[in-house]
C-alpha positions in Angstrom: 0.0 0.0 0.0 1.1 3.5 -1.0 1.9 5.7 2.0 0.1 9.5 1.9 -3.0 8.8 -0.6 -5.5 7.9 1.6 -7.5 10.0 2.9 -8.1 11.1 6.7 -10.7 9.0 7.3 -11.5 10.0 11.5 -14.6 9.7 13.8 -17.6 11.6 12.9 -21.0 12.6 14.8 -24.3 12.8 12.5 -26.9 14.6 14.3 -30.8 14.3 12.6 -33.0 17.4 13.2 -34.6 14.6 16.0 -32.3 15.0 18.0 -30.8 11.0 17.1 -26.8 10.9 17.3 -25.3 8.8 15.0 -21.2 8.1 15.8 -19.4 6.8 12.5 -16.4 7.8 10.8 -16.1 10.0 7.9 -13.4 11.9 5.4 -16.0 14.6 5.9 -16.1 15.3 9.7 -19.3 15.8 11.2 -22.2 17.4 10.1 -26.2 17.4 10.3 -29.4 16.0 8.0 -32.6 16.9 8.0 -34.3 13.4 8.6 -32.6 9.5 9.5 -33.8 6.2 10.0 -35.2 6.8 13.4 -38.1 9.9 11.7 -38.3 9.1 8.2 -41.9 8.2 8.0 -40.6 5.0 5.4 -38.8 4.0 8.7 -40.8 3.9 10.8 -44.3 2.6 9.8 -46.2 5.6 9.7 -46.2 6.5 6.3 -49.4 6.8 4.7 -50.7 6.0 0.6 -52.3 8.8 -0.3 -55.2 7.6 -2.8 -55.5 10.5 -5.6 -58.8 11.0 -7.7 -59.4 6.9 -6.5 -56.5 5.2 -8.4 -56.5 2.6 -5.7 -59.8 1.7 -6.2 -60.3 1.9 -9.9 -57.1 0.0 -10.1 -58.8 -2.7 -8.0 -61.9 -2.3 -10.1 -60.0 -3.3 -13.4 -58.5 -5.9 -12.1 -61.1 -7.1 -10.2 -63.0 -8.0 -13.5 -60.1 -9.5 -15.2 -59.8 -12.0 -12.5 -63.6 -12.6 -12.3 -63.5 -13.6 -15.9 -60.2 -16.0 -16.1 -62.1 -18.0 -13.2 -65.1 -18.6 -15.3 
C-alpha cells in the first residue's frame, strides 16, 4: 500500500434534526441531516398512501374483472 493517498478518514458525529446521534467515521467530519432512519416516515411505519382522484380503487376495479372472468 502507497503511503500519503488515503484520505483522513477520523470519527464523525451525525446529528438528525430529531435530535438522534449517529457516531461513524467520515473523510467529511461531522455534520447534520434533516431526517434519519429513526423519523423518516418510510422507517418507521407511519407513512401513509395517499389515494388520488381513486386510483387505488379503480385500479382494484379493473383488475377485479379480469380476474372474475379468467375463473369462469
Amino acid at each position: 500500500m502507497k503511503n500519503n493517498i488515503h484520505p483522513n478518514y477520523r470519527p464523525a458525529t451525525i446529528e438528525c434534526s430529531c435530535g438522534n446521534i449517529i457516531e461513524n467515521r467520515s473523510t467529511r467530519g461531522s455534520f447534520t441531516v434533516e431526517v434519519c432512519s429513526a423519523c423518516h416516515p418510510f422507517y418507521t411505519g407511519k407513512q401513509k398512501l395517499m389515494d388520488t382522484a381513486g386510483r387505488i380503487d379503480k385500479f382494484r376495479k379493473k383488475y377485479a374483472k379480469q380476474l372474475a372472468a379468467k375463473a369462469k
